[in-house]
C-alpha positions as CSV (number, residue, x, y, z in Angstrom):
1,X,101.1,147.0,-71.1
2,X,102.5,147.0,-67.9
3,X,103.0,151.1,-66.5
4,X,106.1,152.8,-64.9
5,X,103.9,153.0,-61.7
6,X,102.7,149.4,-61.4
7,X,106.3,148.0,-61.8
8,X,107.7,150.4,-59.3
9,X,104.9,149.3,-56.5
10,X,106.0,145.8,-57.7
11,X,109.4,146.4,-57.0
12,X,108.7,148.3,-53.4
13,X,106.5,145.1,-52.5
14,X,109.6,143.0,-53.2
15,X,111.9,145.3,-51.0
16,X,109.5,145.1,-48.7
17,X,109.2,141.2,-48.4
18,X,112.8,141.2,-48.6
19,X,113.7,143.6,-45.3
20,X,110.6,141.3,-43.6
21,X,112.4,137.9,-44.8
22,X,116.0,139.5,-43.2
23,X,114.0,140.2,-40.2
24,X,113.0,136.8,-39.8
25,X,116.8,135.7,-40.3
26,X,118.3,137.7,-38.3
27,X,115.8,136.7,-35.4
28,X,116.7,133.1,-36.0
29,X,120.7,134.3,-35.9
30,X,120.3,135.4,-32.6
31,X,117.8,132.7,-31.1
32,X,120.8,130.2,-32.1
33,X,123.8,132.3,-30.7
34,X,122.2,133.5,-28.1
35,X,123.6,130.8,-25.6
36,X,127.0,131.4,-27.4
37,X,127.6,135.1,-26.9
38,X,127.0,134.5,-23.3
39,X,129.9,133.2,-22.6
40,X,131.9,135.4,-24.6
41,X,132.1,139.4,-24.2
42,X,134.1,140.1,-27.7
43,X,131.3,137.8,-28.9
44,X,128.6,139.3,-27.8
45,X,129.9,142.8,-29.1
46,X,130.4,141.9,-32.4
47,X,127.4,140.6,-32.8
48,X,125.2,143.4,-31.2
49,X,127.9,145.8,-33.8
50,X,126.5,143.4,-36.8
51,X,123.1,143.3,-36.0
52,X,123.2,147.6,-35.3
53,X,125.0,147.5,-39.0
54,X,122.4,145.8,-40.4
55,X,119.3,148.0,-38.4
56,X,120.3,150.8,-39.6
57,X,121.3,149.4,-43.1
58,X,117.5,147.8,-43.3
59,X,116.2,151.3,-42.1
60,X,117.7,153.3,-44.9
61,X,115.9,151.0,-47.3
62,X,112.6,151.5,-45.5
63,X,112.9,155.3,-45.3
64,X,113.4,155.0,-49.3
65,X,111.2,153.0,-50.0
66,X,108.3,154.2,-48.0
67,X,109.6,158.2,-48.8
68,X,109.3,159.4,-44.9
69,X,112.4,159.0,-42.2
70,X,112.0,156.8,-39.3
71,X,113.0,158.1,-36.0
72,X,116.9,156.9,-35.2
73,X,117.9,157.2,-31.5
74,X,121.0,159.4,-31.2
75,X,123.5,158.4,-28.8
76,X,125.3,161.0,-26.8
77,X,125.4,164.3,-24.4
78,X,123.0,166.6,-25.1
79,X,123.8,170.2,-25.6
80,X,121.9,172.9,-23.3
81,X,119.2,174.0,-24.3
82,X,119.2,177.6,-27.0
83,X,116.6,180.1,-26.3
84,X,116.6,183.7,-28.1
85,X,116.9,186.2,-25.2
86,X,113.3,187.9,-26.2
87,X,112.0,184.9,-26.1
88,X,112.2,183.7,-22.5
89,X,109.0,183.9,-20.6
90,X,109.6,186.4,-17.7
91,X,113.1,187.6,-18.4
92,X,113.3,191.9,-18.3
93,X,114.0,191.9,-22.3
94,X,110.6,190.0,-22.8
95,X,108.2,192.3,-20.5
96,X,109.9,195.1,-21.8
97,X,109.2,194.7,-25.5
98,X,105.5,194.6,-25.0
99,X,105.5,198.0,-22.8
């Protein structure tokens, strides 16, 4: 009798296979194109919007399937950085407390 377990790892192996097998396609897409999208911008864009699409799409699987989150790079301005006014090394509040 086959357990709950066993058929789950069985299934997770097969995700598995399956994000490595899109991998490979997806490295073959762009080998072929890659002549093609350099002559064309709104080429080009689309496919780097695709191929993000389907990073992140492939990512989401492997963060389910292996049950921890992979680091994602965050585009954007960063905001300053918060520190608690007791908290900042030298500052009067800080020296003060501890007197």
């Amino acid at each position: 009798m086959i357990t709950r377990t066993y058929r789950e790892h069985v299934a997770r192996v097969a995700m598995v296979s399956s994000i490595a097998r899109s991998q490979e396609a997806l490295a073959g897409i762009l080998h072929n194109i890659a002549d093609i999208s350099a002559h064309s911008d709104v080429t080009a864009k689309q496919l780097a919007e695709n191929i993000r699409l389907l990073t992140d799409y492939q990512s989401v699987m492997t963060e389910m399937l292996a049950g921890i989150p992979l680091h994602r790079t965050k585009c954007g301005v960063p905001a300053a950085p918060w520190l608690a006014a007791g908290r900042i090394a030298g500052s009067d509040q800080a020296t003060s407390s501890r007197a």
